[in-house]
Structures are given as C-alpha cells and as structure tokens.
MISE-557164 format. One line per field, with one value per residue (C-alpha): residue number from 1; residue in three letters; x, y, z. Coordinates in steps of 0.05 Angstrom, whole numbers. Example, Ala and Ser with C-alpha at 12.3 -4.5 7.8 and 13.67 -1.06 7.14 Angstrom:
BEGIN
i <- [1_2]
aa <- [ala_ser]
x <- [246_273]
y <- [-90_-21]
z <- [156_143]
// end
This chain:
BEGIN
i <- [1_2_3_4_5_6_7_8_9_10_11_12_13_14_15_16_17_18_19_20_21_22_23_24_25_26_27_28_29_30_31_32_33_34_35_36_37_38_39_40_41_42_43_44_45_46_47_48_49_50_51_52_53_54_55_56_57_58_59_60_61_62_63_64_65_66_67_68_69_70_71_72_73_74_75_76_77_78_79_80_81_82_83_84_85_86_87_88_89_90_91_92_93_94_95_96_97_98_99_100_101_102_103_104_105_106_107_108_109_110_111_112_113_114_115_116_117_118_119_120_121_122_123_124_125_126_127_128_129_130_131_132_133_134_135_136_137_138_139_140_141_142_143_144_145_146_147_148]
aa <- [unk_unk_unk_unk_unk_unk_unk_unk_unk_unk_unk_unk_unk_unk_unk_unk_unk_unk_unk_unk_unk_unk_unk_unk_unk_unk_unk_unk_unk_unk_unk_unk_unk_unk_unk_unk_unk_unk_unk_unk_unk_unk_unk_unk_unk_unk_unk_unk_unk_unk_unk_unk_unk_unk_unk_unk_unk_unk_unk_unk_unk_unk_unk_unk_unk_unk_unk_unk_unk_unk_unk_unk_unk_unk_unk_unk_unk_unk_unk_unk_unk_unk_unk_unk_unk_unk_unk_unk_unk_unk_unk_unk_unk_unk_unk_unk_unk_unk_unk_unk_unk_unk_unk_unk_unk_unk_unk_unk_unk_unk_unk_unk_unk_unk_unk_unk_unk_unk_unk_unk_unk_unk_unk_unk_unk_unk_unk_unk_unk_unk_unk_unk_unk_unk_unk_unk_unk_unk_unk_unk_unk_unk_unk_unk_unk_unk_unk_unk]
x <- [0_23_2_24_35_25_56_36_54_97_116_184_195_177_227_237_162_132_158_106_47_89_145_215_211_226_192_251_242_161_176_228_180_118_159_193_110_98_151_130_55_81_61_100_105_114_127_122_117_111_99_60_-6_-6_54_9_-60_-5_21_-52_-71_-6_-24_-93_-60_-14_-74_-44_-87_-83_-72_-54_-55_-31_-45_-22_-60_-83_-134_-179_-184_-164_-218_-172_-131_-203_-221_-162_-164_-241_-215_-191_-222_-175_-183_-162_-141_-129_-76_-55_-1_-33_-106_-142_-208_-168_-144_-153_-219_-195_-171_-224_-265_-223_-252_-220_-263_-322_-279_-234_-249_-233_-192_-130_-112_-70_-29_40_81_31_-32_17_26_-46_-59_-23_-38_-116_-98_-77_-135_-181_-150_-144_-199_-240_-230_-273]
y <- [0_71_136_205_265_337_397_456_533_552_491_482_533_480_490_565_590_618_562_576_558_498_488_477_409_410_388_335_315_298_271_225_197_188_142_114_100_69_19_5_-1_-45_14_54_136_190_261_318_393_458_528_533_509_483_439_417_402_362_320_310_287_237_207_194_157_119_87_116_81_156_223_253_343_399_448_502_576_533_500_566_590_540_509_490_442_422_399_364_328_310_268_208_155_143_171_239_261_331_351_413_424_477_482_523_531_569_621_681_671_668_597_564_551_495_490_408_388_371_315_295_232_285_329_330_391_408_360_386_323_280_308_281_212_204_221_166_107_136_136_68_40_74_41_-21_-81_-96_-171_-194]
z <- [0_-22_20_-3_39_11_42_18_18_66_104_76_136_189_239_227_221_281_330_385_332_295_341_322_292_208_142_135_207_205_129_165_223_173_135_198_216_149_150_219_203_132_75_30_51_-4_21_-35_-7_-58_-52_-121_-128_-198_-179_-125_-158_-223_-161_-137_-215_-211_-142_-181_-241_-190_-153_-90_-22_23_13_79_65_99_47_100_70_13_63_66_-5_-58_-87_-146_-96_-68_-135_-158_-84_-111_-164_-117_-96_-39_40_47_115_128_177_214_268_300_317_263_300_364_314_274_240_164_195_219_148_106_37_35_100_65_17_75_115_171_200_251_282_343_364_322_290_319_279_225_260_272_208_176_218_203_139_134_180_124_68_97_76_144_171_207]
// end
C-alpha cells in the first residue's frame, strides 16, 4: 500500500516558522518519522511539499493515475481558499485526511473555514508532528480491507 503526503505553501519553513504555533521540529524531520511509521505499520510513505499550487493540484492528478491508497494534506493557506486544490483532491477515490499542526479553530478567524473538509475523511488539528502521525496510521486503517 502507497500513501502520499502533501505539504503545501509555506511549510518548507517548518522549523523556522513561528515556532510557538508549529514548534521547532522540520519538514525533513516529520517527512522522516511518517515514513519511519509506514515501515513500521508495513506501507510505503511518499512526502512531496511545494509552494506553487499548480505543482500541487499536477502531483494531486499523478497520485490519481498511481492508484495511491491515502492522501494525507496539509495544504497550509491553501486550506482556506483554494478550491482549485479542493477539486483536484475531488478526483480520488482514496481517503483523504487533512492535517494541521496547530489548531485552526483556536485562531484568527480566516482559519477556521477549510474548503478540503467537506472531501476529507476528517480532520486533525492540534497536536504538532503527531496530527501528522495520527494522520497516517488513520490513513492506513481507512485504506485497509475490514476482517472480520
């Protein structure tokens, strides 16, 4: 099983960016524990991060033709305005599982509406690396066939 995590604008600066909101962790750190996770939970983890949106909604059309099992997205700004990333994100058929570091709904206002909710699985907001690490094993659980 394949899961793909998007990054979008801004979050290259993980690490630098307003530590008291994101803390002081990196991009290549969380990229490095989600696949650390995926081997752990037995599934293959992509990380891709941009700060142009066309670059992300092509990567969104790829992870379509490669059959990909999650899509785990912290579209960062993206998350309140871009319906062309909603869209694109439309087009799967896999679990989407939005993730945030910080808690959206305990800040300014612009933040609290996310235009991907309503095609996400759900949302995961709050708890820093681990909204990204809850995220994926959700992720996973989602794709996964249920025995029983």
């Amino acid at each position: 099983m394949k899961f793909l995590v998007l990054n979008g604008i801004n979050l290259n600066m993980f690490g630098k960016r307003d530590p008291k909101q994101y803390g002081t962790t990196t991009l290549a750190e969380i990229d490095a524990q989600l696949v650390a996770l995926g081997q752990e939970l037995g599934v293959e983890v992509e990380c891709f991060q941009t700060n142009f949106e066309g670059a992300m909604a092509e990567r969104i059309h790829q992870a379509y033709f490669d059959e990909v099992d999650g899509v785990l997205i912290n579209a960062g700004a993206w998350t309140h305005y871009s319906y062309g990333i909603r869209d694109a994100l439309a087009i799967l058929k896999c679990p989407i599982v939005e993730v945030h570091m910080s808690n959206i709904h305990a800040r300014e206002a612009f933040r609290h509406h996310s235009v991907i909710a309503e095609i996400a699985k759900g949302q995961i907001a709050g708890f820093g690396v681990d909204s990204y690490l809850l995220a994926l094993r959700t992720a996973v659980n989602l794709a996964r066939p249920v025995q029983g």
